[in-house]
KEKE-3310 file (N, C-alpha, C; in steps of 0.2 Angstrom, whole numbers, plus 5000, padded with zeros to 4 digits):
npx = (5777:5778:5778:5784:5795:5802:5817:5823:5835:5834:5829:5838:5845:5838:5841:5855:5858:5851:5862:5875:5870:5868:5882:5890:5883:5890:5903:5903:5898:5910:5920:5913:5919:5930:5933:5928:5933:5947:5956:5959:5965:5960:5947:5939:5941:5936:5922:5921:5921:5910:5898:5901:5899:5886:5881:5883:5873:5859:5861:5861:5847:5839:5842:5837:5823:5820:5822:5812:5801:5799:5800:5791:5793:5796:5810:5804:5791:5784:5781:5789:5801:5803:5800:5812:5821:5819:5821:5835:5840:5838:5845:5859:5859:5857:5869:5878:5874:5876:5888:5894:5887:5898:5909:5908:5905:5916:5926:5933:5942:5941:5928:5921:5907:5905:5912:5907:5895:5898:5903:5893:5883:5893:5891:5877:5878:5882:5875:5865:5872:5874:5859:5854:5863:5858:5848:5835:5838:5832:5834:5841:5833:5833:5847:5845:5835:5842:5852:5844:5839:5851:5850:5840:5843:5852:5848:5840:5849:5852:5845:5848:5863:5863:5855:5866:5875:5868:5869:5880:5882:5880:5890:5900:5908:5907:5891:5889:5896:5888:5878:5879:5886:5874:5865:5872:5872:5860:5857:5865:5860:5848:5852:5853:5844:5836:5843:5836:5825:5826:5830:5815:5810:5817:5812:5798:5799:5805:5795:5785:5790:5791)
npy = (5618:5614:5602:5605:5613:5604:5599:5585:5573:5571:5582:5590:5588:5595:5608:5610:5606:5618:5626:5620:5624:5638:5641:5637:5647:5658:5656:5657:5669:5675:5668:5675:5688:5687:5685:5698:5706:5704:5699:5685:5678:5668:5665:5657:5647:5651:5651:5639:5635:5640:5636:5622:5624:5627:5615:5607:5610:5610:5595:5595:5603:5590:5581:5587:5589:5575:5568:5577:5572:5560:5564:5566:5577:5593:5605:5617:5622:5611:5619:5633:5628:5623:5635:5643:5635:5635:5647:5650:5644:5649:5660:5657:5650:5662:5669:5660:5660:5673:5672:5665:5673:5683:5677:5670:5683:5691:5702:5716:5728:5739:5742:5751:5751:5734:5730:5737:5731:5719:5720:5724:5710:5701:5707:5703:5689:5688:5692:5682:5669:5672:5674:5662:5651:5654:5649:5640:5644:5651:5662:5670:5677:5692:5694:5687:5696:5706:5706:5702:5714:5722:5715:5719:5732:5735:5731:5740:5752:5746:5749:5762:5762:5752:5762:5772:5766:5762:5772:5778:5771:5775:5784:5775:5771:5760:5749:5737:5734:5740:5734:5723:5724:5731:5720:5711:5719:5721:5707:5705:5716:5708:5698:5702:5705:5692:5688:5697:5691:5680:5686:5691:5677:5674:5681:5681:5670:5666:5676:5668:5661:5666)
npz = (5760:5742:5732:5720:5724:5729:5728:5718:5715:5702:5697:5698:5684:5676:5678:5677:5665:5661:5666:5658:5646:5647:5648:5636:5628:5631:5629:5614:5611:5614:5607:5596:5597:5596:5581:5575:5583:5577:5584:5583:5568:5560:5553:5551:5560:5571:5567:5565:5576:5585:5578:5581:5597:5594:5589:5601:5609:5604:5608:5621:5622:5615:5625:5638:5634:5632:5645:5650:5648:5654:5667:5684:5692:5695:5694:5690:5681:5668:5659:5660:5658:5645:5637:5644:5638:5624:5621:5627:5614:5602:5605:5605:5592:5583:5585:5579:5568:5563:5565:5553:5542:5545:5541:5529:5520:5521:5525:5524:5532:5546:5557:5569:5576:5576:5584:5595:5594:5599:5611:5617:5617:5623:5638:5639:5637:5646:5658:5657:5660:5670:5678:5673:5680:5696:5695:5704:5716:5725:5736:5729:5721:5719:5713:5703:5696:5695:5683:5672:5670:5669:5655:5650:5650:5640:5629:5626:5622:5613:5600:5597:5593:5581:5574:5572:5567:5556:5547:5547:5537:5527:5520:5515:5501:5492:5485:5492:5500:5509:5509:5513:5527:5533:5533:5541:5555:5559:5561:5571:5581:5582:5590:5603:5604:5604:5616:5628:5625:5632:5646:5649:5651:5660:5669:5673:5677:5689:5697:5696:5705:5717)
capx = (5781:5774:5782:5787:5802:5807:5823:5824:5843:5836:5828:5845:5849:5836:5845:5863:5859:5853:5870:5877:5868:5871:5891:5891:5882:5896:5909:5899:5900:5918:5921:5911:5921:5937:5929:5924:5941:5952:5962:5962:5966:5957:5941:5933:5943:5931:5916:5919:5919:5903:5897:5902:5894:5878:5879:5883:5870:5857:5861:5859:5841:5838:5844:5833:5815:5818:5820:5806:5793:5800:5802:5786:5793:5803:5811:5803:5785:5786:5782:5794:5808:5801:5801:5819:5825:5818:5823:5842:5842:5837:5853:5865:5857:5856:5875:5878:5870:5877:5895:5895:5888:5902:5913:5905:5905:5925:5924:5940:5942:5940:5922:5920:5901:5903:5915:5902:5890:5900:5904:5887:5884:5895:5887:5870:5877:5887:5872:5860:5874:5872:5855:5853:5867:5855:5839:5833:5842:5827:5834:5846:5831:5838:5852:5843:5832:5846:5854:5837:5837:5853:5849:5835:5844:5857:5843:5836:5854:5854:5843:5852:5869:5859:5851:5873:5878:5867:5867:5888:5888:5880:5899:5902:5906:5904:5886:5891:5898:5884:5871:5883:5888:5869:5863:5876:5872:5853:5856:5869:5855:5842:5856:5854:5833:5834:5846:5833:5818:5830:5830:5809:5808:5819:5809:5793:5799:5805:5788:5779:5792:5793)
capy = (5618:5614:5596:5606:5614:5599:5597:5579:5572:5571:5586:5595:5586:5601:5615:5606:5608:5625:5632:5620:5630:5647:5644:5638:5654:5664:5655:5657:5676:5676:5668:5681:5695:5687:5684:5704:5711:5701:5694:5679:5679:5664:5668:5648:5643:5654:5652:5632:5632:5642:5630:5615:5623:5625:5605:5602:5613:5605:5588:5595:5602:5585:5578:5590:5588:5568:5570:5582:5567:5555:5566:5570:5582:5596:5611:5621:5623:5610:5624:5634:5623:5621:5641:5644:5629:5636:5656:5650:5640:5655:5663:5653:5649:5669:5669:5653:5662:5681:5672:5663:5676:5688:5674:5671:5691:5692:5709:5721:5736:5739:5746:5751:5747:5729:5730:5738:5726:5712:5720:5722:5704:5698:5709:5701:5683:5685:5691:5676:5664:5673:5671:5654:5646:5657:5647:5637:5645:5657:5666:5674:5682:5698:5695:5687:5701:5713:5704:5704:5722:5722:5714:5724:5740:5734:5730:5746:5754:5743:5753:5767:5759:5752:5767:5774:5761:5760:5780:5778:5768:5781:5788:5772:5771:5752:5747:5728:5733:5744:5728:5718:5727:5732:5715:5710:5725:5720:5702:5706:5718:5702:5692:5707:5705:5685:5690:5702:5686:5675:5690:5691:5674:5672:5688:5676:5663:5673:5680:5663:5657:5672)
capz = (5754:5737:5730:5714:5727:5732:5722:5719:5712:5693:5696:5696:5679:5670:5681:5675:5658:5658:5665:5652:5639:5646:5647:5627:5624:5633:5624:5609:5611:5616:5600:5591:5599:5593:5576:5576:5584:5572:5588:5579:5561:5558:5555:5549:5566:5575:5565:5567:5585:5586:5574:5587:5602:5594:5589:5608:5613:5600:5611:5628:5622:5616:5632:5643:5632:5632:5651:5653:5646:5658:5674:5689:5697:5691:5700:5686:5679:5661:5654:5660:5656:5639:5635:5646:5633:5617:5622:5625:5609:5599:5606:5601:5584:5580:5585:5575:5559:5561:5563:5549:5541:5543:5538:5521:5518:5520:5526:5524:5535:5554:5560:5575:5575:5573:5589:5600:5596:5602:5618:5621:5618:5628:5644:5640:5638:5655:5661:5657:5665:5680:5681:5674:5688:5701:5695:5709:5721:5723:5738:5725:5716:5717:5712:5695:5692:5693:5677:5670:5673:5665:5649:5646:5646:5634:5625:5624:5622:5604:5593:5593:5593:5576:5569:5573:5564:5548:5546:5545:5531:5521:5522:5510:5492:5489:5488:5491:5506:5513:5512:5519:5533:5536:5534:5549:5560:5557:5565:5578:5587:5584:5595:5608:5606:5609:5625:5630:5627:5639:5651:5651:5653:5667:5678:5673:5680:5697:5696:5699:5713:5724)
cpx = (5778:5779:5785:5794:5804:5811:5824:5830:5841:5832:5832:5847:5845:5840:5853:5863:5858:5858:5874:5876:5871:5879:5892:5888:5886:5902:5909:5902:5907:5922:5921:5914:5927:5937:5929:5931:5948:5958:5964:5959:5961:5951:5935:5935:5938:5924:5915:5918:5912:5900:5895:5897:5888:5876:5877:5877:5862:5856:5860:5851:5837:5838:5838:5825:5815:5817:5814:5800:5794:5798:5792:5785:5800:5804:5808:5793:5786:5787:5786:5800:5808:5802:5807:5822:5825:5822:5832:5846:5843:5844:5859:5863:5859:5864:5879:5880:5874:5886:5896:5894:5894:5907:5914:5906:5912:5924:5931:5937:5940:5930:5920:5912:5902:5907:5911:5897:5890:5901:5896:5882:5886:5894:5880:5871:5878:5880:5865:5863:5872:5866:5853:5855:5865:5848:5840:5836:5837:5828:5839:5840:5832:5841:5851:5838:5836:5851:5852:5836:5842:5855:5846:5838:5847:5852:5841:5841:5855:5852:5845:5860:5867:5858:5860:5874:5877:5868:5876:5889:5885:5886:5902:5904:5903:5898:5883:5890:5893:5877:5873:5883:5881:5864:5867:5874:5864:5855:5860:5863:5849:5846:5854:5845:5831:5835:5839:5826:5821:5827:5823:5806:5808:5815:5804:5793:5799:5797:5783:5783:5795:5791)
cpy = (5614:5608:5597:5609:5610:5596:5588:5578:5574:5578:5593:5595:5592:5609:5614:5609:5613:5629:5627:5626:5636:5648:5643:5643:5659:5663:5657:5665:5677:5674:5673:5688:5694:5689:5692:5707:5710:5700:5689:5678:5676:5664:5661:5647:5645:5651:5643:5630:5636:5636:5623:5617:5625:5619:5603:5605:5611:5598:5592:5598:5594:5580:5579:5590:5579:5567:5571:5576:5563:5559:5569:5574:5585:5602:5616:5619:5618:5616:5630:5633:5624:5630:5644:5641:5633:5644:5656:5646:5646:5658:5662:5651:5656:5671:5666:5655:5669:5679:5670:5669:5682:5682:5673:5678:5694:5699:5711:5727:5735:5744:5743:5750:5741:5727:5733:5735:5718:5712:5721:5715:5699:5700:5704:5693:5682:5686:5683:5672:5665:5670:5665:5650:5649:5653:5641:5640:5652:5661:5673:5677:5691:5699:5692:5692:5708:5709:5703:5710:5723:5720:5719:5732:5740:5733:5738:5753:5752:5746:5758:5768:5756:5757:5773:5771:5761:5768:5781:5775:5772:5784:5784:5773:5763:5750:5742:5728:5736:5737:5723:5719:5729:5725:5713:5713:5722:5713:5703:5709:5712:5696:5696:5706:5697:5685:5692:5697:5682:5678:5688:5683:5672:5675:5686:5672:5664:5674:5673:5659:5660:5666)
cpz = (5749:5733:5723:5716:5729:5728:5724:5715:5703:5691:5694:5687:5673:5671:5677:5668:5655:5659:5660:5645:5641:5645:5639:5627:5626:5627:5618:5609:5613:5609:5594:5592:5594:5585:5572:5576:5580:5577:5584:5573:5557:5557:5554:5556:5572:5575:5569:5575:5587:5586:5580:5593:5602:5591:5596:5613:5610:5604:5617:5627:5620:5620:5636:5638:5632:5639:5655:5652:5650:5667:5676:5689:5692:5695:5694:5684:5673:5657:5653:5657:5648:5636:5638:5639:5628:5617:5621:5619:5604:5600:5601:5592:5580:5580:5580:5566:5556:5560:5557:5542:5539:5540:5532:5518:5518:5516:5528:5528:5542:5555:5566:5579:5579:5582:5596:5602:5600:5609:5621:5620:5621:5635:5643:5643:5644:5658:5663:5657:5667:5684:5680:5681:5695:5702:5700:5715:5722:5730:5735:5720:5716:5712:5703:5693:5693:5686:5673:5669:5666:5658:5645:5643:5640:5629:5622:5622:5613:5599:5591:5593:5584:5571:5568:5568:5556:5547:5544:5538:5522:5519:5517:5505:5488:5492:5490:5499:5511:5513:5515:5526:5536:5536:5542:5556:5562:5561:5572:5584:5587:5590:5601:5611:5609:5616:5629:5630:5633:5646:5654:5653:5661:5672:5676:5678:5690:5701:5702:5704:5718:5731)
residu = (UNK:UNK:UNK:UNK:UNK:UNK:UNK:UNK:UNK:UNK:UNK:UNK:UNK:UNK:UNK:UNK:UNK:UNK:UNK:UNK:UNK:UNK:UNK:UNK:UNK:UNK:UNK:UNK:UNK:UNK:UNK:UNK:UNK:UNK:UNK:UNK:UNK:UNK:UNK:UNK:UNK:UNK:UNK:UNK:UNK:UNK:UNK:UNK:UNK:UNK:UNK:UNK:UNK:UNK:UNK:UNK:UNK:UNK:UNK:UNK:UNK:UNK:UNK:UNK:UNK:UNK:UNK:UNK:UNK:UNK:UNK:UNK:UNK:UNK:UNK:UNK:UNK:UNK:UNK:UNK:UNK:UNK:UNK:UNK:UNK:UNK:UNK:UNK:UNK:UNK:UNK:UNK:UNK:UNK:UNK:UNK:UNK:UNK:UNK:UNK:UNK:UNK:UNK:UNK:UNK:UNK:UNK:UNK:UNK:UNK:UNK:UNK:UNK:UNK:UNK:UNK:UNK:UNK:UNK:UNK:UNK:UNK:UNK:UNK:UNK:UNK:UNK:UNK:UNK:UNK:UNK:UNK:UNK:UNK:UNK:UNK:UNK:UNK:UNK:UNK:UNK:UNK:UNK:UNK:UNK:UNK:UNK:UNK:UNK:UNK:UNK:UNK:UNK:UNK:UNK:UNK:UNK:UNK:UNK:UNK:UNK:UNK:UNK:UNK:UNK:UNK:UNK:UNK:UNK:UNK:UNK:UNK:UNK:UNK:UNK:UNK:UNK:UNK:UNK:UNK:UNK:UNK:UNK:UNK:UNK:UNK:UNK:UNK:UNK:UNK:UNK:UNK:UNK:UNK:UNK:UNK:UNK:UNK:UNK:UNK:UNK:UNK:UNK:UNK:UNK:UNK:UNK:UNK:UNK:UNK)
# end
């Protein structure tokens, strides 16, 4: 056995903080549905709690790279660690931006678009808890490159959920609404493409601890 799998106690403390990250980006995306489906009315109330767990998710990367300088041994490769970190920070930031976004845009009318892109949003994030709360637990690789799997497709599922989306709002009359709306649509699938970097890191990482 190779002393980079011997989970030592503070070694758990970089596994700990990335299923912290991966659940604020669930929530984050749960936000962003509501935000979307006009469940809740309020749409700053929304925005500001994104907002919040990408403060708190800001300290938990500054937590887990002061760590990383201090620690031996780690259940993960640094480098690893270091491109897991930055790959799920990207998420959350790109969610952070596209919320606030439609906030600032105070956007009338229902589109059914803006509502499919949150449900596939909310698949990718679920899937990149899954496989996060599986990392180190390497006889679950399976089970993390079948949510891998499933990121990618969604992935691949978005361009032309996209090319649907911007093609509708020819149908427009306001051309206010039509750079708004395709500015949104335009970020929303770049949340769906960081998803889909988390993914490839994750089945790298897999890769090197078959």
């Amino acid at each position: 056995m190779r002393i980079r799998d011997i989970i030592l106690p503070e070694d758990k403390y970089f596994l700990e903080l990335f299923c912290e990250l991966s659940d604020n980006i669930v929530s984050a995306s749960g936000y962003l549905t509501d935000l979307i489906s006009g469940e809740d009315l309020s749409h700053g109330h929304n925005c500001q709690k994104i907002h919040q767990l990408e403060h708190e998710s800001d300290e938990l990367l500054r937590r887990l790279f002061e760590r990383l300088e201090e620690s031996l041994v780690t259940p993960l490769e640094p480098d690893e660690i270091q491109r897991l970190a930055k790959a799920l920070d990207d998420v959350i930031d790109i969610i952070d931006w596209v919320a606030h976004q439609i906030c600032n845009y105070q956007l009338s009318g229902t589109y059914p678009h803006l509502a499919k892109f949150a449900e596939f949003i909310s698949v990718s994030t679920i899937e990149i808890q899954k496989g996060v709360h599986l990392l180190g637990k390497w006889e679950e690789i399976k089970d993390i490159k079948t949510s891998c799997s499933q990121i990618n497709q969604i992935w691949n599922r978005s361009s032309d959920l996209l090319s649907s989306a911007v093609t509708e709002l020819f149908s427009l009359k306001d051309p206010i609404q039509v750079i708004k709306l395709k500015d949104i649509y335009e970020n929303l699938e770049e949340v769906l493409q960081e998803c889909n970097d988390v993914g490839h890191v994750l089945n790298e990482i897999i890769i090197r601890h078959k």
